[in-house]
N, C-alpha and C positions, 0 to 999 in steps of 0.2 A: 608512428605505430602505437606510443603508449598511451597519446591523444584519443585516438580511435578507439581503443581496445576499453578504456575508461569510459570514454563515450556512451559506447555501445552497452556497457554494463551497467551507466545509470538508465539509460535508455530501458532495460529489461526492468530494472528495479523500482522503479516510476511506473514500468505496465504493471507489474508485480501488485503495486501498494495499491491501483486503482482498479484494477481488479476483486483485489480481497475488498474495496472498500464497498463496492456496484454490490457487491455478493450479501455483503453483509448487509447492506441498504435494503437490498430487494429480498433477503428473507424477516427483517427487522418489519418492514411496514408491508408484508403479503400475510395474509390471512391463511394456515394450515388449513386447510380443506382445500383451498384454492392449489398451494403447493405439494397436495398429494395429489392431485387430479392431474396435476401436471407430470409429476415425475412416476406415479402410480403404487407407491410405497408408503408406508411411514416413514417418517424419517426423523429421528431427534432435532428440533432447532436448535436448539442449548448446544448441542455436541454440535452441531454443522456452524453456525456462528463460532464457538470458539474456535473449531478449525481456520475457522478462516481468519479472526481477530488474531492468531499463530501466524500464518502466513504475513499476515500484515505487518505483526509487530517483527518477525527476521525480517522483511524487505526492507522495513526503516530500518535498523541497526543495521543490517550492511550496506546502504545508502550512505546512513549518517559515518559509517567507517571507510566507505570511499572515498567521501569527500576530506577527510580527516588524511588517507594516503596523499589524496591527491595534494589538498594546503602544504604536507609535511613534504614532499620528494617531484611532485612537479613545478618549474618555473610557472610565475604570474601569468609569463605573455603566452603562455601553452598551452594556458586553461579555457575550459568552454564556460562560457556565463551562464550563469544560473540562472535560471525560473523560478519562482515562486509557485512552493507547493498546494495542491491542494486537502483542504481540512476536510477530513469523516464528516466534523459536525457544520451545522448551517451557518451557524453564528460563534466566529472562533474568538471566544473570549478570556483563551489563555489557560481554561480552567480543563486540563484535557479528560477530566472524570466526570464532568457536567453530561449526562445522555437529556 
């Protein structure tokens, strides 16, 4: 059950961070005119990106503190294996302020 329950909660947390990341991609490289024709508003980028870079940045920190439960209070042989996550940027060069 704790397997599952963990599971399941990286699971959301992982759609979480690739969601905010699609969002912020596709308003970062769409051209404003294109994205008001689309949604039919103005709409601030600045303020809808940081929203989202928000969402992003909770879904990591309670990712990276699940995993930290999980190290600390589940046995080894209980654990699910991990994936390797993927990076916002194209070419992850460790520098994570580089745009």
């Amino acid at each position: 059950m704790e397997y599952q329950m963990i599971s399941t909660l990286k699971k959301k947390l992982k759609y979480d961070i690739e969601a905010a990341q699609t969002n912020m991609n596709a308003f970062l490289s769409a051209q404003p005119r294109l994205i008001m024709e689309v949604s039919g508003d103005h709409i601030d980028i600045v303020k809808t990106v940081d929203r989202e870079l928000e969402k992003l940045a909770i879904a990591e920190y309670k990712l990276d503190a699940l995993r930290q439960f999980e190290v600390d209070h589940v046995p080894d042989s209980d654990r699910e294996p991990e994936q390797p996550s993927k990076s916002l940027f194209k070419e992850d060069d460790g520098d994570p302020y580089k745009v």
